[in-house]
PALUM-956084 format. One line per field, with one value per residue (C-alpha): x negated, y, z negated. Coordinates in nm, 2 decimals. Each point is the difference from the previous one (the first is absolute). Example, Ala and Ser with C-alpha at 12.3 -4.5 7.8 and 13.67 -1.06 7.14 Angstrom:
BEGIN
u c(-1.23; -0.14)
v c(-0.45; 0.34)
w c(-0.78; 0.07)
This chain:
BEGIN
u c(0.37; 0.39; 0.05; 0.23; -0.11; 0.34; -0.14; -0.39; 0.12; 0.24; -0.32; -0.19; 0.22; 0.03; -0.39; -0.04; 0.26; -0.17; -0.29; 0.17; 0.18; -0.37; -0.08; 0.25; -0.02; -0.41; -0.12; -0.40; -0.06; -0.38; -0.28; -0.25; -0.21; 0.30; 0.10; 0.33; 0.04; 0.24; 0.23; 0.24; -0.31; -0.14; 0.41; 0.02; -0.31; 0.11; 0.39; -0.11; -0.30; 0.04; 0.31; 0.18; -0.15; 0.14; 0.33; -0.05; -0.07; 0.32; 0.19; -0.17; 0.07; -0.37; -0.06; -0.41; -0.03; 0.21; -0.29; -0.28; 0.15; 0.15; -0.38; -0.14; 0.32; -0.11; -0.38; 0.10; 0.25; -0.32; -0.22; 0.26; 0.01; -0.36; 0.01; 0.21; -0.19; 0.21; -0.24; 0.19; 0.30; -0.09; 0.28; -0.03; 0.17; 0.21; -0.13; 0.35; 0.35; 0.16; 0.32; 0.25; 0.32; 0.00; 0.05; -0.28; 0.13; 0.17; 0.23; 0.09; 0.43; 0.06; 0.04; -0.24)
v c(1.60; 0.05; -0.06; -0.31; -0.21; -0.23; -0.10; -0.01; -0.27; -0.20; -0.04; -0.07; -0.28; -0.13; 0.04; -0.25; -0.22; -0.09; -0.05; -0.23; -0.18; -0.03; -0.19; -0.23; -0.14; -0.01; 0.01; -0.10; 0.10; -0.11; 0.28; 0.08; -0.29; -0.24; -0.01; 0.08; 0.29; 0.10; 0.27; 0.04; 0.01; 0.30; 0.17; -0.06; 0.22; 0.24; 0.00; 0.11; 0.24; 0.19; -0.07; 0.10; 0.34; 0.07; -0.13; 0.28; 0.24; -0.06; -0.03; 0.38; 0.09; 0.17; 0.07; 0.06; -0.35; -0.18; 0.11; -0.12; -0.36; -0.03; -0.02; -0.21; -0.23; -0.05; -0.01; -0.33; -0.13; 0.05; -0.21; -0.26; -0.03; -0.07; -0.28; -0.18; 0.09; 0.22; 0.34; 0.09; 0.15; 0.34; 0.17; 0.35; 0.34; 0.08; 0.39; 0.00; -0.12; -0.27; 0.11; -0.21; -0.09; 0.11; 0.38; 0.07; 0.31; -0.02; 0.32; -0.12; -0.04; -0.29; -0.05; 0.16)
w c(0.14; 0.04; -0.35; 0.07; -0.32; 0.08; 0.32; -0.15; -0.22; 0.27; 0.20; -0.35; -0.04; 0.36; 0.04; -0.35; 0.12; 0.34; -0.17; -0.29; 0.33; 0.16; -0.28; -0.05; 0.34; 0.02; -0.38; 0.08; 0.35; 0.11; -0.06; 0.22; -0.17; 0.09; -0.34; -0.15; -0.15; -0.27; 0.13; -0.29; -0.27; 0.22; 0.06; -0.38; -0.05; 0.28; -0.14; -0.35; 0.10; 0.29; 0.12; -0.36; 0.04; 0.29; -0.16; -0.27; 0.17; 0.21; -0.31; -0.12; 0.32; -0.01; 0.35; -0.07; -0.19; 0.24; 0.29; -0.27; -0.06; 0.36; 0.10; -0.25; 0.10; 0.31; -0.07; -0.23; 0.31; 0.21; -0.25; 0.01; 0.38; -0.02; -0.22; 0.21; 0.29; 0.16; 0.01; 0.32; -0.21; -0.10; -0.19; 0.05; -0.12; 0.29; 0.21; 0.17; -0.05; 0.20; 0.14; -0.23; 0.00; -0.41; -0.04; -0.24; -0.14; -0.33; 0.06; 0.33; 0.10; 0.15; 0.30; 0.19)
């Protein structure tokens, strides 16, 4: 909402990384069925759908896109959680800030 497309895409990338790092370590965690399921086929989907529109529109810096695909991102994070039986983590659009030790706004001096 700030307009800080820098910062958008440092948590962009550290958001992808976790995930890749998640992967690594547990590739085919059980399902709900008990069988394994294939988290990097379904981040490989998610990476090159969803998730590289909300790269775009970080990279456009299109404020009205970036809302669009940041839902449908976490709609297909959601979807995800579920295969591997973990409906319990619902990703959400945040209603408030947290109080962060980042200063969110790009014109801000430093420090503050």
């Amino acid at each position: 909402q700030a307009g800080n497309w820098p910062l958008a895409n440092y948590y962009y990338s550290e958001a992808r990384n976790h995930i890749r790092w998640l992967i690594r370590i547990n590739p085919n965690p059980k399902g709900p069925e008990g069988t394994p399921v294939d988290l990097k086929g379904i981040f490989d989907g998610i990476d090159t759908s969803s998730l590289a529109d909300v790269k775009a529109a970080i990279d456009k810096k299109d404020g009205k896109a970036f809302a669009a695909t940041y839902r449908l991102a976490l709609e297909s994070c959601y979807s995800c959680h579920k295969a591997v039986g973990r409906p319990y983590l619902k990703p959400m659009i945040p209603k408030t800030a947290p109080q962060p030790i980042i200063n969110l706004d790009p014109g801000a001096n430093w420090p503050q």
